[in-house]
C-alpha positions in Angstrom: 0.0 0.0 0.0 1.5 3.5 -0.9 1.7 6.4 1.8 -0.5 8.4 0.7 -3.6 5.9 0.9 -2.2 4.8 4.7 -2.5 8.8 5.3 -6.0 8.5 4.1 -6.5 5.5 6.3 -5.0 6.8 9.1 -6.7 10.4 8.8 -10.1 8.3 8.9 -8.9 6.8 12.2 -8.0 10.5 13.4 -11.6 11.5 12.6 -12.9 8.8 14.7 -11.2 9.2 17.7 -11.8 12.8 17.6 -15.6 11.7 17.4 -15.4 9.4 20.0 -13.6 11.8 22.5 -16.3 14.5 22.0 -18.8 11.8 22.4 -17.3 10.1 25.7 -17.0 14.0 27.4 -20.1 15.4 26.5 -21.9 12.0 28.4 -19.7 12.4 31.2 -20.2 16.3 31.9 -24.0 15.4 31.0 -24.2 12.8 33.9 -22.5 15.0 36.9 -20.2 14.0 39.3 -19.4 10.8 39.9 -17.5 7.6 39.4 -18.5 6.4 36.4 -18.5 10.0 34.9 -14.7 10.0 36.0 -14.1 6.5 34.0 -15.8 7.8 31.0 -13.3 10.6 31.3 -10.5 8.2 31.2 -11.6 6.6 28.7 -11.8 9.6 26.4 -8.1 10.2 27.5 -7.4 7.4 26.1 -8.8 8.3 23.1 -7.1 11.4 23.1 -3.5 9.1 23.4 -4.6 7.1 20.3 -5.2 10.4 18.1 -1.7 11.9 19.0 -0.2 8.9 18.3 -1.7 8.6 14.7 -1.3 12.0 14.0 2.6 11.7 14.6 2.1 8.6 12.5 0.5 10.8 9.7 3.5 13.3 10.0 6.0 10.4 9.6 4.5 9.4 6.6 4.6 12.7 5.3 0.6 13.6 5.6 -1.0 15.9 7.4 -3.6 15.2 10.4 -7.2 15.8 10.2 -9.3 17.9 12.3 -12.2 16.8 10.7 -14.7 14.9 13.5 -15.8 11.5 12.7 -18.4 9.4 13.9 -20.5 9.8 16.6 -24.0 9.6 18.2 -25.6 11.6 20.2 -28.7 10.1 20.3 -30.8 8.8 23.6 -32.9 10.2 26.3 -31.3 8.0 29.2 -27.9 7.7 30.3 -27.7 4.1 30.1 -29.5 4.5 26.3 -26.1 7.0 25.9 -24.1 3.9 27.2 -25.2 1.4 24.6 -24.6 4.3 22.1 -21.0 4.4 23.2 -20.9 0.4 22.6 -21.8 1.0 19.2 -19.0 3.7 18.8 -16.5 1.3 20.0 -17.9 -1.8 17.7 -17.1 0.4 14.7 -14.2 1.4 15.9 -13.2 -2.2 16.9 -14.5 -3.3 13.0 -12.6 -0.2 11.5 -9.1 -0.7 12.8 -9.2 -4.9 12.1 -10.1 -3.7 8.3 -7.1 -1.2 8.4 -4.8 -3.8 10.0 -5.5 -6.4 7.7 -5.2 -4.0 4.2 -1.9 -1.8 5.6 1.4 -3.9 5.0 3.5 -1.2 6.8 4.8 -3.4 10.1 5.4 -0.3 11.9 1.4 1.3 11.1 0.2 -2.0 11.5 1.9 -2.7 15.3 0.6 1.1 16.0 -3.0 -0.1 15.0 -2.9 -3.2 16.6 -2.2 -1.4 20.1 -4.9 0.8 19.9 -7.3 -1.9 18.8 -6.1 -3.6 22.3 -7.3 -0.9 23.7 -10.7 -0.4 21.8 -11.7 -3.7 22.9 -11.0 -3.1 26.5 -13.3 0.6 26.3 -16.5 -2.0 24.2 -15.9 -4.0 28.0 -16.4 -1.2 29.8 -19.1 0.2 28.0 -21.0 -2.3 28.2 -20.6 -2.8 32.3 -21.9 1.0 32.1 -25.4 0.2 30.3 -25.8 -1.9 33.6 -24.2 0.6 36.4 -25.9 3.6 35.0 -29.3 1.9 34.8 -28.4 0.4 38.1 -27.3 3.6 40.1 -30.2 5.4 38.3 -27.8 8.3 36.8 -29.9 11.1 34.5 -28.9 14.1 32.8 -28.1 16.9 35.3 -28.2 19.4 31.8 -30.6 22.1 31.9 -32.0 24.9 29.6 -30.4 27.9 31.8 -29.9 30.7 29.2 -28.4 34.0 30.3 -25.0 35.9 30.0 -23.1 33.9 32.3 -23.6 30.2 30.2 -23.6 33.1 27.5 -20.0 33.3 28.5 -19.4 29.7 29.4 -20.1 28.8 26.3 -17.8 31.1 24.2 -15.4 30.3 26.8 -16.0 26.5 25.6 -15.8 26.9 21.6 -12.1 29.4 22.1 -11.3 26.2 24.1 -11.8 23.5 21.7 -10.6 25.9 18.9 -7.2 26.5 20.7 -6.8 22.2 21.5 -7.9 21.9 17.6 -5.1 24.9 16.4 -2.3 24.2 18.9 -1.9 19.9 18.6 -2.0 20.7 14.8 1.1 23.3 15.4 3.0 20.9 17.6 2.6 18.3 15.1 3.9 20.5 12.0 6.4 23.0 13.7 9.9 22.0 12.6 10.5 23.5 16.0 11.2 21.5 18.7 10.7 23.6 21.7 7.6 25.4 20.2 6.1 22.1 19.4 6.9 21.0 23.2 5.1 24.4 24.3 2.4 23.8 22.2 1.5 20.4 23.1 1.7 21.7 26.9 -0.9 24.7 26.3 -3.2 22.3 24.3 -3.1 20.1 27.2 -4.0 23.3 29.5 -6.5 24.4 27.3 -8.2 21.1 27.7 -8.5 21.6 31.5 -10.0 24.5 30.6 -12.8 23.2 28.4 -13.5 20.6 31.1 -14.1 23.2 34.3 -16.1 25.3 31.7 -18.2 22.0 30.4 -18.7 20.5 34.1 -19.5 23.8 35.8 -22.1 24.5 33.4 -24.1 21.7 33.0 -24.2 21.9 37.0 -25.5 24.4 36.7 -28.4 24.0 34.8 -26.8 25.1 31.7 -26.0 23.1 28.2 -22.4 22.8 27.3 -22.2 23.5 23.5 -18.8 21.8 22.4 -18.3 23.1 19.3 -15.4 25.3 17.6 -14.3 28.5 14.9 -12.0 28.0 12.1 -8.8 27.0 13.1 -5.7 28.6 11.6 -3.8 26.7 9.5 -0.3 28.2 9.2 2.3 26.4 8.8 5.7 29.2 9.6 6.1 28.9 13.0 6.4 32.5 13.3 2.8 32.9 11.5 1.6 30.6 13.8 3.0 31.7 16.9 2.0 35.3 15.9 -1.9 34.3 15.5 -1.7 32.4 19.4 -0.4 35.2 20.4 -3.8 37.1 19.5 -5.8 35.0 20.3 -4.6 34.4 23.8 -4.7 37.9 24.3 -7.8 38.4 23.5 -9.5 35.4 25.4 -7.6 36.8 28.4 -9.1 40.1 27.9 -12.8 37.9 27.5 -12.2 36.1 30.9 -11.2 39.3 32.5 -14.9 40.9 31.6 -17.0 37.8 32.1 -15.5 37.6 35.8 -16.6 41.5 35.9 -19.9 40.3 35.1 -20.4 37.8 37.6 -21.4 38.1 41.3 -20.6 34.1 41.7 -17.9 34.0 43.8 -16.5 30.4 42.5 -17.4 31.2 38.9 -15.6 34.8 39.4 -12.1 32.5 40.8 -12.3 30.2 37.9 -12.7 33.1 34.7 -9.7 34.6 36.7 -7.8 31.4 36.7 -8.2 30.7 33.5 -7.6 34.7 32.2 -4.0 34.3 34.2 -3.3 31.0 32.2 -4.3 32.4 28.7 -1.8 35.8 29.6 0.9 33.1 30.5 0.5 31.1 27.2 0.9 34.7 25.3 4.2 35.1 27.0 5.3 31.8 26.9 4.4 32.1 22.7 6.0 35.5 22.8 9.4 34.0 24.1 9.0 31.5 21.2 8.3 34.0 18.5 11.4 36.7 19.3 13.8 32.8 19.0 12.0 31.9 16.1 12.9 35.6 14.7 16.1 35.8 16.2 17.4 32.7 14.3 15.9 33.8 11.1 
């Protein structure tokens, strides 16, 4: 099999797993607190492992990663109903990766796909215990329709999130750079934290995380790229800073703080980067 059709193979793989991630968070901040909420999270980390590792892959072979999201299914008006839905995500997954194993002849691809499918048919396991345990435990939807400026804010703060994860893992993977691709990696990884207070804290309370994103820049000078982060931090920062004007919610108020002071460190963090990057021409 040539490269480019393993890149289109792969990038299909990619899709998925960023389907499945979005899938596997969305029911866990749905469902509250708790501990299958946490394993659902872990799960998706998981996920998250096997679509870094395939996007490096990608690289390698001289592609470039999707961002595209794959297949999912949202579908269901009970938790455990959400639970057999992730079942069937991880059936086609299970089905999808055998198919690539069996047509790619690369030994290095093929051991890479072969790990995650390991781990694919653990996730189906635990899936299915969940149907059970959430039916069992009698876990519901703790989402709401609360609508005002606050999940107003929470829910920009939530699509500049997933944006910035989207735009930053595709820099890292691209960046001839080592150290900015280090960085970047790092800051996605913050900005993942972020998108999970933001999700959690709003569907507490009351509110309906929307986890959806802008266009994400696709530069590919690492000066052009740092240059755009560096905006866009800035500017988030400045959004943080008014939406914890605009709150009298004490814990709310802390978090749009925290999270302002992170966004002003990733600016200076991507500022240091981008006078290197112009120093050494």
């Amino acid at each position: 099999m040539d490269k480019e059709r393993m890149i289109e193979l792969l990038n299909k793989d990619i899709e998925d797993e960023h389907g499945a991630i979005i899938q596997y968070l969305m029911h866990a901040y749905s469902m509250g607190e708790g501990e299958v909420a946490c394993e659902i999270e872990a799960i998706a980390r998981d996920e998250m492992r096997h679509l870094d590792w395939l996007a490096e892959m990608v690289v390698a072979l001289g592609g470039v990663p999707s961002l595209e999201r794959g297949t999912m299914n949202m579908a269901g008006a009970s938790v455990p109903e959400w639970m057999t839905n992730d079942v069937g995500l991880e059936d086609g997954a299970i089905a999808q990766y055998r198919e690539h194993i069996a047509a790619i002849d690369d030994p290095k691809v093929k051991r890479l796909l072969q790990r995650i499918l390991s781990d694919e048919l653990y996730h189906r396991g635990d899936f299915e215990h969940f149907v059970e345990k959430t039916d069992r435990e009698g876990l519901t939807d703790i989402r709401g329709d609360r609508s005002d400026r606050t999940t107003q804010n929470m829910n920009r703060g939530i699509e500049h999130e997933y944006t910035v994860i989207l735009q930053y893992l595709l820099q890292s993977y691209l960046t001839p750079n080592a150290e900015a691709s280090e960085e970047l990696e790092d800051q996605a990884i913050n900005e993942m934290q972020h998108l999970g207070w933001l999700a959690e804290e709003l569907a507490g309370m009351g509110g309906n995380p929307v986890i959806e994103h802008t266009e994400v820049d696709r530069s590919t000078a690492t000066a052009d790229m740092l240059r755009v982060d560096i905006d866009i931090e800035n500017q988030v920062a400045d959004a943080y800073d008014r939406a914890a004007g605009e709150t009298e919610d004490t814990d709310l108020k802390e978090l749009f703080q925290r999270m302002r002071d992170h966004e002003r460190y990733h600016a200076e963090v991507f500022g240091d980067l981008l006078r290197e990057e112009e120093k050494s021409g």
